[in-house]
C-alpha positions as CSV (number, residue, x, y, z in Angstrom):
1,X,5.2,-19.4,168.0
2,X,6.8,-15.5,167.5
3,X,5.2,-12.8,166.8
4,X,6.4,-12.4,163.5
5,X,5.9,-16.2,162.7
6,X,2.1,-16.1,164.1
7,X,1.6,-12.7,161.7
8,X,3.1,-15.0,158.2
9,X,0.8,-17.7,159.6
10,X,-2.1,-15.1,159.7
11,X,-1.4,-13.9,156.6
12,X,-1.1,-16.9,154.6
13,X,-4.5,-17.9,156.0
14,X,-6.2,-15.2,154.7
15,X,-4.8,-15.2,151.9
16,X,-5.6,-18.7,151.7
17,X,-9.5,-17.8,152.1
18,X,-10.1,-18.5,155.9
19,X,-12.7,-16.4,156.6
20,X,-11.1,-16.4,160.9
21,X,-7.5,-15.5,159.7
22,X,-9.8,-12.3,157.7
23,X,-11.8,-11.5,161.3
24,X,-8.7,-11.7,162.7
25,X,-6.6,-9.5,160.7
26,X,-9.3,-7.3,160.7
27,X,-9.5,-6.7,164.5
28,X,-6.0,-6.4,164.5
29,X,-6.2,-3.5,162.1
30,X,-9.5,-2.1,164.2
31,X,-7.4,-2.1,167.5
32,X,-4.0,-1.1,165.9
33,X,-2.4,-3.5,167.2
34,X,1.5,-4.2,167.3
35,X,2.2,-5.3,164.3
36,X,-0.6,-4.2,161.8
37,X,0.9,-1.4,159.7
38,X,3.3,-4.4,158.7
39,X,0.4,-6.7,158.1
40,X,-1.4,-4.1,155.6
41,X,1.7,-3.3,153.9
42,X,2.1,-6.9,152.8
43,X,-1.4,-7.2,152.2
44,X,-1.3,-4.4,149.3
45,X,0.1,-6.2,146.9
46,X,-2.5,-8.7,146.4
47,X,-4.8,-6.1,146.5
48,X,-6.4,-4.4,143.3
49,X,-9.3,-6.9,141.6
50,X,-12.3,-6.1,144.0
51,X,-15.3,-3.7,143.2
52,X,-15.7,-1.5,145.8
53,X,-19.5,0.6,146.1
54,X,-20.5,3.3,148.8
55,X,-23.7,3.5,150.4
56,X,-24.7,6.3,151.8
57,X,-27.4,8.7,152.9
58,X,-29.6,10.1,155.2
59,X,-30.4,8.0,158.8
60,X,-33.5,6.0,158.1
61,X,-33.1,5.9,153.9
62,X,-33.4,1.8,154.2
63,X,-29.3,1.2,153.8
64,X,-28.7,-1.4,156.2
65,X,-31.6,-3.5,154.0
66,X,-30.4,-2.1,150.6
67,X,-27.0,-3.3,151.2
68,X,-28.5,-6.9,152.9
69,X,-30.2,-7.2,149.3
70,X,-27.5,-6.1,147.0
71,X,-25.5,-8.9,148.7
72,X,-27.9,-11.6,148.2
73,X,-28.1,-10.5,144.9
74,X,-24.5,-10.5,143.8
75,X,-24.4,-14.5,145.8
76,X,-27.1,-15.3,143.7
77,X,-24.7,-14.3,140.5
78,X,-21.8,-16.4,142.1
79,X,-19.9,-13.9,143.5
80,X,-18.4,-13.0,146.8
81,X,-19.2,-10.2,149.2
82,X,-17.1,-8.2,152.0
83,X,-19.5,-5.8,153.6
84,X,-18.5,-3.1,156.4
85,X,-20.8,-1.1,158.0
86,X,-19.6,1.8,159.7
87,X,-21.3,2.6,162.7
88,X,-21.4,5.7,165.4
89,X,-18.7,5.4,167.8
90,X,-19.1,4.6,171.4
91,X,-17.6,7.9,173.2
92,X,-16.7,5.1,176.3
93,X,-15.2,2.9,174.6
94,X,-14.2,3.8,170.6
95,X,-16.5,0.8,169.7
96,X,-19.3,0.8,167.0
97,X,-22.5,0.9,169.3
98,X,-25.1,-0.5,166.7
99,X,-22.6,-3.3,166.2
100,X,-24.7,-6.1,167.7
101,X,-27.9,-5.5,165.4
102,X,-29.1,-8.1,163.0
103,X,-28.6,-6.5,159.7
104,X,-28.0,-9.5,157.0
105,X,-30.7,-11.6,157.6
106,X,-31.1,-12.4,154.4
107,X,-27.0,-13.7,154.3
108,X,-27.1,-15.5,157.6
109,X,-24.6,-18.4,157.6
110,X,-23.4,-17.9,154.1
111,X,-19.5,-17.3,154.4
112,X,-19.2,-16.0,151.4
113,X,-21.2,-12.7,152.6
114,X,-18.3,-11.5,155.3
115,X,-19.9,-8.9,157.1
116,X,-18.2,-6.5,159.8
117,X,-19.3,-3.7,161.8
118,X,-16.8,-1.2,162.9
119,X,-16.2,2.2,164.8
120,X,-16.5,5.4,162.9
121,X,-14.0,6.6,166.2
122,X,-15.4,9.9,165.5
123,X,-13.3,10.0,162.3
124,X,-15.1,13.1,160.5
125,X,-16.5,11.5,157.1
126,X,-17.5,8.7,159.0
127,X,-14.7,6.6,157.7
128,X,-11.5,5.7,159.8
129,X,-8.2,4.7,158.6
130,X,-9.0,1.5,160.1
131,X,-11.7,1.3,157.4
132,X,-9.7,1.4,154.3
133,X,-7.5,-0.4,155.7
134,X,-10.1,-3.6,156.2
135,X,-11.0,-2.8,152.4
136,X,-7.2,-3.8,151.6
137,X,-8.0,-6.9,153.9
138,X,-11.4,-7.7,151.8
139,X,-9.9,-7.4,148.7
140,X,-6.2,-9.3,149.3
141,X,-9.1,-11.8,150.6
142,X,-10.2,-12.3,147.2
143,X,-13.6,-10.7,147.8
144,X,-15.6,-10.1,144.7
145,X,-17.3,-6.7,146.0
146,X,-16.8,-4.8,149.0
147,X,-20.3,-3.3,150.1
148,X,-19.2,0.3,152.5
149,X,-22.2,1.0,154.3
150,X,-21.9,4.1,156.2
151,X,-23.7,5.9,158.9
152,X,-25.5,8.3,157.1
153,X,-24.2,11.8,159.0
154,X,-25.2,13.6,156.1
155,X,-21.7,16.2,155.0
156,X,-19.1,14.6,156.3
157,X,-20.3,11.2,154.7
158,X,-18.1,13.0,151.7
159,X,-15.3,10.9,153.1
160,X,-16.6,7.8,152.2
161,X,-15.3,8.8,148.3
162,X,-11.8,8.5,149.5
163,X,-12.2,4.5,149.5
164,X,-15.2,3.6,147.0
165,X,-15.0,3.3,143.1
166,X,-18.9,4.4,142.8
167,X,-20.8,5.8,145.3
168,X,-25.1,5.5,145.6
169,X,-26.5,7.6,147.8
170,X,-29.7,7.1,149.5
171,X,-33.0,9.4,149.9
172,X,-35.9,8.2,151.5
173,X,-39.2,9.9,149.7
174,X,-40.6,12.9,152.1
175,X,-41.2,16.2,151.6
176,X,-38.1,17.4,150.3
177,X,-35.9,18.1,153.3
178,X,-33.6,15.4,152.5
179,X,-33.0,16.2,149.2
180,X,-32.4,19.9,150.5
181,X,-29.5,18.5,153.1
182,X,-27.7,16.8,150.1
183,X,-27.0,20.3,149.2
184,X,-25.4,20.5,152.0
185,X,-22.0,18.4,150.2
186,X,-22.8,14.7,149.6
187,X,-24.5,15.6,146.5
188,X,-20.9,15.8,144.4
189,X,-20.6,12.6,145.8
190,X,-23.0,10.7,144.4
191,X,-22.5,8.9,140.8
192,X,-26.0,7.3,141.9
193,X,-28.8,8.5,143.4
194,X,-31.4,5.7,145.4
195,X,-34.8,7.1,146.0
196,X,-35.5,4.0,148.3
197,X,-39.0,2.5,150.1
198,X,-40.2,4.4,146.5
199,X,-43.9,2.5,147.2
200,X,-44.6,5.2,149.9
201,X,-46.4,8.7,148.7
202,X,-43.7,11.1,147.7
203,X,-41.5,8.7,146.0
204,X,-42.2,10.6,142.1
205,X,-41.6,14.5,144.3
206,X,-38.1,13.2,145.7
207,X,-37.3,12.0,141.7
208,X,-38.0,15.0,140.3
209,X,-36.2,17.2,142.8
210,X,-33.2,14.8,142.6
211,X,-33.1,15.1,138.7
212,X,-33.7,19.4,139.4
213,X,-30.2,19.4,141.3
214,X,-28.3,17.4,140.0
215,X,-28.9,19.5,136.8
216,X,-27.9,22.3,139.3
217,X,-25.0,21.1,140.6
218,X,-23.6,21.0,136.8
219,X,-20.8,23.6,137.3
220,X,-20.1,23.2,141.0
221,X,-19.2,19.5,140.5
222,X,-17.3,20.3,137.3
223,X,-14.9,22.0,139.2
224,X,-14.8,19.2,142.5
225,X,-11.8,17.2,142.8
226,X,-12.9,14.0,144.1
227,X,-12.4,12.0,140.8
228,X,-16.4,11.2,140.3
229,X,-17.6,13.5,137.6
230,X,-16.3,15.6,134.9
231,X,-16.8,19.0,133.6
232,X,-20.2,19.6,132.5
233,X,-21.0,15.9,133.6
234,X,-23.2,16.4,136.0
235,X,-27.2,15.2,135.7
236,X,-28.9,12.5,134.1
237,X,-27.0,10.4,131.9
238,X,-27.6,11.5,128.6
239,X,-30.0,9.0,127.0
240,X,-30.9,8.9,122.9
241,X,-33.5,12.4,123.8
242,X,-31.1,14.2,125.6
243,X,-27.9,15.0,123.9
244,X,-28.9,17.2,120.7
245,X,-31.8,15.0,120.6
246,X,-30.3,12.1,119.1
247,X,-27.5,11.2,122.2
248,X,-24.8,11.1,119.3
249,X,-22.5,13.9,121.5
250,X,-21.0,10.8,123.1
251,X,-18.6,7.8,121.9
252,X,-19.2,4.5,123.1
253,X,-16.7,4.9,125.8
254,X,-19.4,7.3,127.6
255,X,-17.4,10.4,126.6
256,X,-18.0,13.6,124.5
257,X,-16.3,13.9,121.2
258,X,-14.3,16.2,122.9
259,X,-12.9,14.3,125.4
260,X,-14.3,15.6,128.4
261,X,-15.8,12.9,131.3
262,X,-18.9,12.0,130.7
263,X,-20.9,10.3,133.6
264,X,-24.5,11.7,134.9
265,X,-25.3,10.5,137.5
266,X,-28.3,8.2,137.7
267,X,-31.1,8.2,139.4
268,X,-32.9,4.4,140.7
269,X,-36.2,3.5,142.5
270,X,-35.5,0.9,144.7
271,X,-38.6,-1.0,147.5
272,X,-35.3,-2.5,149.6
273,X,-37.7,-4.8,151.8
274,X,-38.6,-7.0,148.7
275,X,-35.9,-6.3,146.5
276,X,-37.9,-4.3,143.8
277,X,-35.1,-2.5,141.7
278,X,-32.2,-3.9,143.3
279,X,-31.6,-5.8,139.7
280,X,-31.5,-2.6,137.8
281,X,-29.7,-0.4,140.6
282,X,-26.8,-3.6,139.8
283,X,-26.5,-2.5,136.5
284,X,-26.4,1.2,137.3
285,X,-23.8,0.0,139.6
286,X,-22.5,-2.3,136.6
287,X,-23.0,0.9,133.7
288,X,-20.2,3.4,136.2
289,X,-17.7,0.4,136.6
290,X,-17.7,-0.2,133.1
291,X,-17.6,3.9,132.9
292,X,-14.5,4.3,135.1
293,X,-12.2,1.4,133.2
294,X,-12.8,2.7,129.6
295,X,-12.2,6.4,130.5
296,X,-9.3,5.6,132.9
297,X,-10.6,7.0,135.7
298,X,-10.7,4.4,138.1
299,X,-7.0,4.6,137.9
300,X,-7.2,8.1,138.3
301,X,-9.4,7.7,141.6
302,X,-6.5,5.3,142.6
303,X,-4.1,7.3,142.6
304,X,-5.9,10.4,144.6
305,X,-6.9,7.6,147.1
306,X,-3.6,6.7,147.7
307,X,-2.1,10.0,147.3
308,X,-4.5,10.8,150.6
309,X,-3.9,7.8,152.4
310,X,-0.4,8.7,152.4
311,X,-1.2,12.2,153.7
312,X,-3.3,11.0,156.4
313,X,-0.5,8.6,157.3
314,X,2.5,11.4,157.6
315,X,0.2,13.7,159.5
316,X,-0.6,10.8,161.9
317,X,2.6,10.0,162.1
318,X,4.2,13.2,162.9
319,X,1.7,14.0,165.0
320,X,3.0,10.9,167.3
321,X,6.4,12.5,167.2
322,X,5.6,15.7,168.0
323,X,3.2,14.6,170.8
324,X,6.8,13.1,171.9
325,X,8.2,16.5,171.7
326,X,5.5,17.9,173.6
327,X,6.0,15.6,176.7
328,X,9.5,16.0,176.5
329,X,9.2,19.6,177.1
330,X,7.3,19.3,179.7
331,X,3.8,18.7,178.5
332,X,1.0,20.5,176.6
333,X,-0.2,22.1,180.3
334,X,3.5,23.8,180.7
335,X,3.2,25.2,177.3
336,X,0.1,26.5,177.9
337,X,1.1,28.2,180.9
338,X,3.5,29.9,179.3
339,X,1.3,30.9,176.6
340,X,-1.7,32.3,179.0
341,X,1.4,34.3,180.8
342,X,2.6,35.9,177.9
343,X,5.8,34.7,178.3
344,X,5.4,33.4,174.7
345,X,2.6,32.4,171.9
346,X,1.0,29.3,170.0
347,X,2.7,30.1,167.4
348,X,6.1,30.4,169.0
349,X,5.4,27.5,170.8
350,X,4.6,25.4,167.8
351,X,7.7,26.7,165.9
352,X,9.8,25.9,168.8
353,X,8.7,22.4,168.9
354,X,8.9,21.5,165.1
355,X,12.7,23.0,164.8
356,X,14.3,19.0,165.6
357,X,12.1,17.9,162.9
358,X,12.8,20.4,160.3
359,X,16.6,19.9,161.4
360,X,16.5,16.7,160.9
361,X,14.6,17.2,157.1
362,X,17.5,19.4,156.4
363,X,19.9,17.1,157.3
């Protein structure tokens, strides 16, 4: 069997619903292997019907055991689960080094609970390319809901917006430090807000100082392009005391007679280890889906997602051709030398070595 063969063979088995032909595309899109850009492309079209959630949050807020939960939950409602936890990379070997903890138990041996632990590869955001693309692979699977769980670096979590629908961020009760670090940038992330383990002492502090910034976030956020929240949005939702103390500011839709997005972001008490809260952080979950289709925003979010994979993908690729350029020059050290001699600069260097490309363009 050919290469190309095998790879319609693989293809058709996933899309077929064999859980191996998904592990397998998977690894091939972890490793980059020859072949895989091919493999996604075809892939795309049959994606588009999964729900896909972030988890994030600080180290030690309870998401592996959240997400274990949520997923036991949505099985117990009949639906299917793709979860993919994103781990710290292995600076030997590119590999996720907390891949080989037990972090389902509660799923074991159920098949429809596909779980898979991958490599941040010191991607900043803690997402990698590989990752959205193994969301395509989920969904094109015929996965109900795609659980991201992701390793919980604090700011550069922001990432994880680019290939989530909703986002619920997690924050373990204490003495307000964590709540402090969201300021830090995941707070504009978050359409909801977990205070998890909220049986421990602290749990109604962490609540309140939640509900204080997202109140204070209000016109930051506003102006944030990541597609979550829109002007004058951010806070609590708006329930009937709230909004001109009657909640009749908003249409049934979720948005203000004048038009203007109209999500808060919510705020759940969740006891992960036995579930407590899981059933109403679904609905929350449920509430921003529903949110997102009837104010055409999850087409909106859409389109910026793939408007940045497409970036991400061009610089990538050019990058590959230029790293061509810079061998066939003589290598990065040569131009350097050059550089530290005086003979030239970095930025005479760089123009020098983009000219064929912008020639080309022209052409």
């Amino acid at each position: 069997m050919n290469a190309d063969t095998d790879q319609r063979q693989l293809l058709e088995d996933l899309l077929a619903g064999k859980h191996r032909a998904l592990a397998r595309v998977i690894t091939k899109i972890e490793n980059r292997a020859p072949g895989y850009r091919s493999l996604v492309s075809e892939l795309h079209r049959h994606t588009g019907d999964a729900e896909v959630v972030g988890i994030t949050g600080s180290p030690g807020a309870g998401k592996s055991t959240l997400v274990d939960k949520l997923a036991n939950y949505y099985r117990e409602q009949g639906e299917t689960v793709g979860v993919i936890a994103v781990d710290p990379s292995s600076p030997f070997t590119g590999g996720a080094v907390l891949g080989d903890r037990i972090r389902m138990a509660s799923n074991v041996g159920d098949m429809d609970v596909f779980f898979r632990s991958m490599s941040a590869r010191g991607t900043l955001g803690g997402l990698s390319t590989a990752t959205t693309d193994a969301v395509k692979a989920l969904d094109a699977f015929g996965k109900d809901k795609i659980l991201i769980e992701t390793v919980g670096a604090g700011q550069n979590e922001i990432d994880v917006v680019k290939s989530a629908d909703t986002v619920a961020v997690l924050v373990p009760p204490g003495s307000g430090d964590d709540v402090q670090m969201l300021k830090a940038g995941i707070l504009e992330i978050g359409d909801v807000f977990v205070v998890n383990k909220a049986d421990l002492d602290g749990a109604d502090r962490t609540v309140q100082e939640l509900r204080e910034m997202v109140h204070m976030q209000e016109d930051n956020t506003a102006n944030l392009a990541t597609g979550h929240h829109g002007a004058d949005s951010v806070g609590e939702r708006s329930g009937g005391d709230e909004a001109d103390g009657e909640g009749d500011s908003e249409n049934e839709d979720g948005a203000d007679e004048d038009g203007e997005d109209d999500w808060h972001p919510e705020i759940v008490e969740t006891v992960a280890k036995d579930a407590t809260g899981v059933e109403d952080l679904v609905e929350t979950l449920a509430d921003h889906r529903a949110y997102l289709e009837s104010s055409g925003q999850l087409e909106e979010k859409a389109r910026m997602r793939y408007a940045e994979e497409i970036r991400n993908l061009l610089r990538d690729d050019v990058g590959s051709l230029l790293e061509v350029e810079i061998e066939r020059r003589g290598g990065m050290e040569q131009l350097v030398e050059g550089v530290v001699a005086r003979e030239t600069d970095p930025y005479t260097v760089a123009d020098e070595i983009v000219e064929p490309l912008e020639d080309c363009l022209d052409e």
